[in-house]
N, C-alpha and C positions, 0 to 999 in steps of 0.2 A: 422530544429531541432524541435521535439514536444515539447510540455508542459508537462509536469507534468509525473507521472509513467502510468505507462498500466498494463489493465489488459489481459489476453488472454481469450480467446475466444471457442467457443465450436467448431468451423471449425480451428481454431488454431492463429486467427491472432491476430495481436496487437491492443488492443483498448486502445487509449488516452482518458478518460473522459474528462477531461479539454483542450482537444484541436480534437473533434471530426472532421474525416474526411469521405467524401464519399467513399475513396476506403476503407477506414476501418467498412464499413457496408455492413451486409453478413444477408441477407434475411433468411438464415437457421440458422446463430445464435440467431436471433432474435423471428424463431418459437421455436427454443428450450428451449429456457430461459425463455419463457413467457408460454410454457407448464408444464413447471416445475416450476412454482410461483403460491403458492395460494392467491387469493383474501384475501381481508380481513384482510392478514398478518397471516393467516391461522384459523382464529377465524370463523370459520364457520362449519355445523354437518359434510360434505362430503369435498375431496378436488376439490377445480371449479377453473381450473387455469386461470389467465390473458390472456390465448390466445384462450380458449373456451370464455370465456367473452367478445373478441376483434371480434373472429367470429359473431359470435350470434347479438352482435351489428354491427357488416356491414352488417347482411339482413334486419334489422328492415327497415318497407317501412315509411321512414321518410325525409321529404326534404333534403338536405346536400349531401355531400361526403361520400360513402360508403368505398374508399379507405381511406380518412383519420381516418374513424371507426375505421378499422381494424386496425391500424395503431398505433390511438391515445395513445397506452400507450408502443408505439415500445422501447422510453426512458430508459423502466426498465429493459428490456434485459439487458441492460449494468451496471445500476447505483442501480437497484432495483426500489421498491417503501419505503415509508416509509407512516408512516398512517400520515389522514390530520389535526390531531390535531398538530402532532408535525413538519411539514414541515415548516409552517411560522417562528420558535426555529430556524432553520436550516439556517443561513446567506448563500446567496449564492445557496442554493440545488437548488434552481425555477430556478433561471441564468444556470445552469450550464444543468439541465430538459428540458427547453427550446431551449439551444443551441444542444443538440444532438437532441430533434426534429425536428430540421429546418435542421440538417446537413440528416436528414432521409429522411425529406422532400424532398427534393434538389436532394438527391441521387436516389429516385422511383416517380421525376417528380408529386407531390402530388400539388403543389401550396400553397396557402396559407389557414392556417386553419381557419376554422370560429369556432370559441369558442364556441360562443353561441350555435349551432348546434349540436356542439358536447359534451357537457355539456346536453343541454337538451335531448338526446339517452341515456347517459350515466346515466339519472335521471330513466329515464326508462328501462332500465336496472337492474339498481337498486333497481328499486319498483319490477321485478320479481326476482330479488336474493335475496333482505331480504323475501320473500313469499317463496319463493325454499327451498334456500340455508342456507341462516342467523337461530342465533338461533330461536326459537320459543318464547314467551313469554317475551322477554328480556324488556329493558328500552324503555320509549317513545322516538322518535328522535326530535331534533329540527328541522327537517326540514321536509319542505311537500313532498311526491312524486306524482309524476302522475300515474291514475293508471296502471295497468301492460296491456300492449297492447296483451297478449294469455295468453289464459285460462289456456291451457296444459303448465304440469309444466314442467321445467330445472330437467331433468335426466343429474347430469355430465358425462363427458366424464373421459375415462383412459389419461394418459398425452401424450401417444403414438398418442392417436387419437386426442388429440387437437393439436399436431405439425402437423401432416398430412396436420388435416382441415384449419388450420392455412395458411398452404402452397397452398395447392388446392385453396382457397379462392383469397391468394395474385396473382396468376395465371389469377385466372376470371376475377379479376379485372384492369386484368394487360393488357387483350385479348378484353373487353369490353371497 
């Protein structure tokens, strides 16, 4: 018996949040949901979905895991994202973020994330989406970023083509 309620899925299955399984993770729910979420929470000029965002950081030539890149924010497919001021408010949300990335893990053979790795891609990343994407002119941030590793800017993609590349992607890395 699962935990808690389910939500269904975009290939049609049943997802338990609170009680994530491997046969209950489908590679193509996961491009589709994450093509169709804008970063940011949608605060940004163009829409740049989580799974162009997820590509684009597995080819950065950067030490780490390029599988767990693309990977790293598989979680919200299911549950969303919510922005990070209010996550640590959220009793429980991280516990629950971390348990369907490990049931993700587990299920595409990924191993063990390195954090720091994938934290520091994702910082650069982010020094070229706030230059891209993010407003222009907006408030100072607290925090420093690294600078943007290309010159050439993030033209986003339609959300058709970020599930694609999403998939293509998880394929390469699945062969390599």
């Amino acid at each position: 018996m699962k935990t808690g309620d389910w939500i269904e899925t975009f290939s049609g299955l049943k997802f338990y949040p609170l009680d994530p399984q491997p046969e209950d993770i489908c590679i193509e729910d996961i491009a589709h949901a994450l093509a169709l979420q804008c970063r940011y929470n949608g605060h940004s000029r163009v829409f740049y979905s989580v799974a162009e965002h997820s590509v684009r950081m597995s080819r950065l030539d950067l030490p780490g895991c390029p599988k767990w890149r693309l990977m790293h924010d598989a979680a919200e497919a299911y549950i969303s994202d919510v922005p990070s001021p209010i996550k640590p408010m959220l009793r429980g949300f991280k516990k629950i973020e971390e348990s369907i990335s490990m049931i993700i893990g587990k299920k595409y053979s990924l191993g063990i994330p390195n954090h720091t790795e994938i934290k520091y891609a994702d910082m650069v990343m982010l020094a070229m989406e706030k230059r891209d994407i993010l407003m222009q002119g907006g408030p100072q941030w607290r925090i420093e970023l690294p600078n943007p590793l290309f010159k050439h800017k993030i033209h986003p993609w339609k959300w058709q083509k970020a599930k694609t590349e999403f998939l293509l992607r998880f394929i390469e890395l699945e062969i390599t």
